[in-house]
C-alpha positions in Angstrom: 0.0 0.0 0.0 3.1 2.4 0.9 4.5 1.3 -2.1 1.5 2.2 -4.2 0.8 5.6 -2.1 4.5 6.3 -3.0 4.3 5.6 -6.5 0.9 7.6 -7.0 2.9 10.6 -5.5 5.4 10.4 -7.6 3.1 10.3 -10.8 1.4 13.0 -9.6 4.2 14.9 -9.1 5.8 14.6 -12.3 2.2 15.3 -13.7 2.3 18.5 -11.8 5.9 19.7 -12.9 4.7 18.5 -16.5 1.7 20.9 -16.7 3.8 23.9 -15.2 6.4 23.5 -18.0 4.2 22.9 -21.0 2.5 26.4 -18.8 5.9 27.9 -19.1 6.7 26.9 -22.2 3.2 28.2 -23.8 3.6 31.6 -22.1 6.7 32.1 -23.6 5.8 31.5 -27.0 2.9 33.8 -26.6 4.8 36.6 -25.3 7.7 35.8 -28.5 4.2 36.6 -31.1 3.5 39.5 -29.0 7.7 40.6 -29.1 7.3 40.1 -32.6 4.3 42.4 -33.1 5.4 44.9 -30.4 8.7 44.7 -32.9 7.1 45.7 -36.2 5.0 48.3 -34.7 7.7 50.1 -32.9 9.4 50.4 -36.3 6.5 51.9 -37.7 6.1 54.5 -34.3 10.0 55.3 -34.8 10.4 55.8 -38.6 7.2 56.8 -40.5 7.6 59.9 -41.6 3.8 61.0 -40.8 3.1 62.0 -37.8 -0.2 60.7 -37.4 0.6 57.7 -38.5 3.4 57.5 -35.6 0.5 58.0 -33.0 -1.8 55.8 -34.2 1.3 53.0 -33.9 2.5 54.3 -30.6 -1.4 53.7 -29.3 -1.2 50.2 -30.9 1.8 49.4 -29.3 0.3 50.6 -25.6 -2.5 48.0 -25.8 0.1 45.2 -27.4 1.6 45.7 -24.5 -0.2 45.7 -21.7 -1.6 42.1 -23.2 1.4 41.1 -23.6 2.7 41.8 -19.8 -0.9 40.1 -18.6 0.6 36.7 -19.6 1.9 34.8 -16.6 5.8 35.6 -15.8 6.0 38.2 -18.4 8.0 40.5 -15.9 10.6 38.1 -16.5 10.8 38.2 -20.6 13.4 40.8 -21.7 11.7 41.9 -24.7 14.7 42.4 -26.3 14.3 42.7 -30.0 11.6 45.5 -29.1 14.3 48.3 -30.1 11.9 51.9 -30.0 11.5 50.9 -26.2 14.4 51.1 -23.4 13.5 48.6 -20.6 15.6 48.6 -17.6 15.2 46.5 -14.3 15.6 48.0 -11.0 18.8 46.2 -9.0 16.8 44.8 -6.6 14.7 43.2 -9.0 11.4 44.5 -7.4 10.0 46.4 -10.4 11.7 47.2 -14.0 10.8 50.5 -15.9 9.4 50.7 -19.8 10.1 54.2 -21.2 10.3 55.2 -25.1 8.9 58.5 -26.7 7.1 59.3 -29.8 8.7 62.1 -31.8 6.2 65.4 -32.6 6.2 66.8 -36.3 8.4 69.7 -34.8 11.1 67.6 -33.7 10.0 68.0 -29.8 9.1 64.8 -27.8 6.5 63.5 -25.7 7.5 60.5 -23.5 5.3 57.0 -22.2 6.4 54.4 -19.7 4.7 52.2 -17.3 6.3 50.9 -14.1 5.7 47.2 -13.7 6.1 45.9 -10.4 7.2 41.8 -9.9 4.8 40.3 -8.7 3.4 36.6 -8.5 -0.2 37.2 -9.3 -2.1 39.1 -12.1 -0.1 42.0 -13.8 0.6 45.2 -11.7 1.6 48.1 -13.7 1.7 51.8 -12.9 1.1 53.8 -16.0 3.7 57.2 -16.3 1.7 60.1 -17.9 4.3 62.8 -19.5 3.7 66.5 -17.5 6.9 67.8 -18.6 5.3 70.8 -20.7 2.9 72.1 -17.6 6.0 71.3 -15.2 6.7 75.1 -14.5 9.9 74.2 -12.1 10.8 70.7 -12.8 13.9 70.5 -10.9 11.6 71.4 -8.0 8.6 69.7 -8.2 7.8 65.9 -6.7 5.2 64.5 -8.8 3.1 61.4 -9.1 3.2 58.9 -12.0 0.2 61.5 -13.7 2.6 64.6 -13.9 5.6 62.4 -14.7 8.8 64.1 -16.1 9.0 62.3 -18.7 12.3 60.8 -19.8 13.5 57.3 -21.1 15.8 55.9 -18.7 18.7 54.0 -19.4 20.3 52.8 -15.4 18.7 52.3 -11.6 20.7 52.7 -9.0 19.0 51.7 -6.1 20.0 53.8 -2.6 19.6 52.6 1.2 17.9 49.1 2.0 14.9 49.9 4.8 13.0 52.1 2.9 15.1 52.8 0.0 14.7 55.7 -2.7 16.1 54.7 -6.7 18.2 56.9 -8.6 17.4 57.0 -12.6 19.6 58.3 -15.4 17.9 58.9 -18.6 17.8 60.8 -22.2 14.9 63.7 -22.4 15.0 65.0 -26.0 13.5 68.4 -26.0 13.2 69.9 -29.2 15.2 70.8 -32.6 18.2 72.5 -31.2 18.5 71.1 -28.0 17.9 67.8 -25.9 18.2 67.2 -21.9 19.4 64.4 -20.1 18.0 63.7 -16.2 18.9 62.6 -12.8 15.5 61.4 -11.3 14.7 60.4 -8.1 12.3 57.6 -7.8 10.5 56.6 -4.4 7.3 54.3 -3.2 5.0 55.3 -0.5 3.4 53.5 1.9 0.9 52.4 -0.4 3.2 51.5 -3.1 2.3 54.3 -5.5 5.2 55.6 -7.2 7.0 59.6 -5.9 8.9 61.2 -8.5 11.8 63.9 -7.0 13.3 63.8 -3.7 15.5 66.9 -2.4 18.4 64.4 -1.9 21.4 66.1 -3.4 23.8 68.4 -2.2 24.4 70.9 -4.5 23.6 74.9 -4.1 20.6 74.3 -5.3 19.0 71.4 -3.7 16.9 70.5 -6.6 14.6 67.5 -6.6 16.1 66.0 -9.7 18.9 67.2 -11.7 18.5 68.4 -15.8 21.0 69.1 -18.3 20.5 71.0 -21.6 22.6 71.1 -24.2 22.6 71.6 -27.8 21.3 68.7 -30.2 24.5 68.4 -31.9 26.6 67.6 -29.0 26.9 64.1 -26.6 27.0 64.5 -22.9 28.4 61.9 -20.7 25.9 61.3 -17.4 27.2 57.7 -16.1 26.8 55.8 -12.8 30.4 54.1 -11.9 29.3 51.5 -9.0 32.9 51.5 -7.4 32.7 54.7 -6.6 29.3 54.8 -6.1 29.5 58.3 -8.3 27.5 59.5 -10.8 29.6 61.4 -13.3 28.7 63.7 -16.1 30.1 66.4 -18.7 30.3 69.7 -17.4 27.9 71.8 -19.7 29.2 75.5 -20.7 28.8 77.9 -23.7 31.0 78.0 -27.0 31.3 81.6 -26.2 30.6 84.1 -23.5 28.2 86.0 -25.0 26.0 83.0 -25.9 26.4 82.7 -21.8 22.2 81.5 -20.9 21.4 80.4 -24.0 21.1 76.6 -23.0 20.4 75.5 -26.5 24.2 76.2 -27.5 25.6 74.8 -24.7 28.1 71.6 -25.1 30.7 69.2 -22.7 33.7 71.6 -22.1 36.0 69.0 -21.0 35.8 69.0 -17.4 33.6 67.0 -14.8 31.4 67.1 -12.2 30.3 64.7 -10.5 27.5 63.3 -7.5 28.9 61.2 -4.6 26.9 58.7 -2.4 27.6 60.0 1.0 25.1 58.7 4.3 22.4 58.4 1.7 22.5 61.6 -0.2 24.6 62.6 -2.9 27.3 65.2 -2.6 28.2 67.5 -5.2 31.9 67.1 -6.8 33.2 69.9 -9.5 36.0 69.3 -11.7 36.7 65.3 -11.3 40.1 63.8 -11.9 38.8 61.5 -14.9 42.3 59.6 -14.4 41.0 57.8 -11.5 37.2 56.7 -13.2 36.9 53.9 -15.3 37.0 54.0 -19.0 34.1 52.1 -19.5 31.6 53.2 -21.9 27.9 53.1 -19.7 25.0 52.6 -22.2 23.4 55.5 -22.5 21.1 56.8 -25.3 21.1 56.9 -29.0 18.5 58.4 -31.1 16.4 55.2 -32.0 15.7 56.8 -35.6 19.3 56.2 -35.9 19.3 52.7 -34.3 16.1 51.3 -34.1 17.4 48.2 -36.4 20.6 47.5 -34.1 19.6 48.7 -30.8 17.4 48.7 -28.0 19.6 50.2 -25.2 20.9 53.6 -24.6 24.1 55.6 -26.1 25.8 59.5 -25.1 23.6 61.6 -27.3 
């Protein structure tokens, strides 16, 4: 009778951890249809040369995706041949971020992204509305994910364990002659909903978040080097005094700054000795127009 209870177990069992991998296995071939689709209509969002037609793809692509992140353990499928979105995972796992933009017929940009959280059950994700143009002082306001700031972020850095806030670096394009990139500051509240600025750095301004602008025919180093736990960036400044405001002309001038983890905030660090940072290139943004076919990650425009 043992031997038969045994045996019944062990059929069961195998029956069990059968079913879950022909579950697994159907669920990942669903979500590679939906990769494939999400694929062709990004190119069509990113490329087509009406724009129109780029916002009827970009709302085709919203609802793609959100079925496609309904199917079971779709938080853990990298969509990586999607190449118009940049999807990056938070370093604790907990939640990754889905940001890309949709460029405007006057070469400005409005942003979309949706925070999806790792969970076990049905599919929790927390849409991020773009605010940026009603955002009277961005680098002062916290915000909710319905007056996001929009951006497309390329690296999490996650900051203290009880508790802890996330530090984001992404690429804001902004319009014809100038783009931004952003230092953001994302935190959860008791509820889980998603805060958006945090007066956490030390600099003589004590923004909320931190904003470059530059002109749109220069690249600007923002990087995150982990063994230093600094964040490191060109130092922005005009071609020529007199264009000395005019943000749109602005490009690196060869020097550094820099923000340093210190107790849990970051200190502010001018002219940084680039001899002793590592030469590594961080991913950082790339127009997609220019790489949608090659790339889905970020570059130093």
């Amino acid at each position: 009778m043992k031997r038969f209870l045994l045996f019944a177990f062990s059929l069961l069992t195998c029956i069990h951890c059968f079913a879950q991998h022909t579950d697994e296995s159907a669920n990942t071939k669903h979500l590679q249809v939906y990769q494939d689709s999400l694929a062709n209509i990004g190119k069509e969002m990113v490329n087509n040369e009406a724009g129109p037609e780029r916002i009827n793809a970009n709302y085709k692509f919203i609802k793609t995706l959100v079925t496609a992140l309904k199917v079971p353990n779709s938080f853990s499928f990298p969509f990586d041949s999607v190449k118009a979105v940049t999807i990056v995972n938070s370093p604790d796992n907990t939640f990754r971020i889905i940001s890309w933009h949709v460029t405007n017929d006057d070469d400005s940009y409005r942003f979309y992204g949706a925070i999806q959280m790792n969970t076990s059950g049905p599919l929790h994700l927390i849409p991020l509305e773009d605010y940026s143009p009603l955002l009277k002082n961005p680098e002062d306001s916290i915000v909710n994910n319905r007056k996001w700031y929009g951006a497309q972020y390329y690296k999490i850095i996650k900051v203290g364990v009880e508790n802890p806030y996330y530090v984001m670096l992404g690429w804001k394009g902004y319009t014809a002659d100038a783009t931004k990139k952003v230092i953001e500051v994302l935190s959860f509240n008791k509820n889980g909903l998603p805060i958006f600025g945090l007066p956490v750095f030390d600099n003589k301004k004590g923004q909320k978040r931190i904003i470059f602008e530059y002109t749109r025919q220069a690249s600007m180093m923002l990087k995150y080097i982990p063994e230093q736990h600094l964040i490191i960036f060109d130092h922005l400044s005009p071609p020529d005094n007199k264009f000395k405001g005019k943000l749109e002309m602005y490009g690196p001038d060869l020097t550094y700054d820099g923000f340093r983890l210190k107790n849990g905030r970051w200190e502010f660090i001018e002219n940084l000795d680039m001899r002793n940072v590592p030469s590594e290139q961080d991913n950082t943004y790339i127009d997609p127009k220019k790489t949608a076919d090659t790339t889905n990650t970020v570059g130093n425009n």
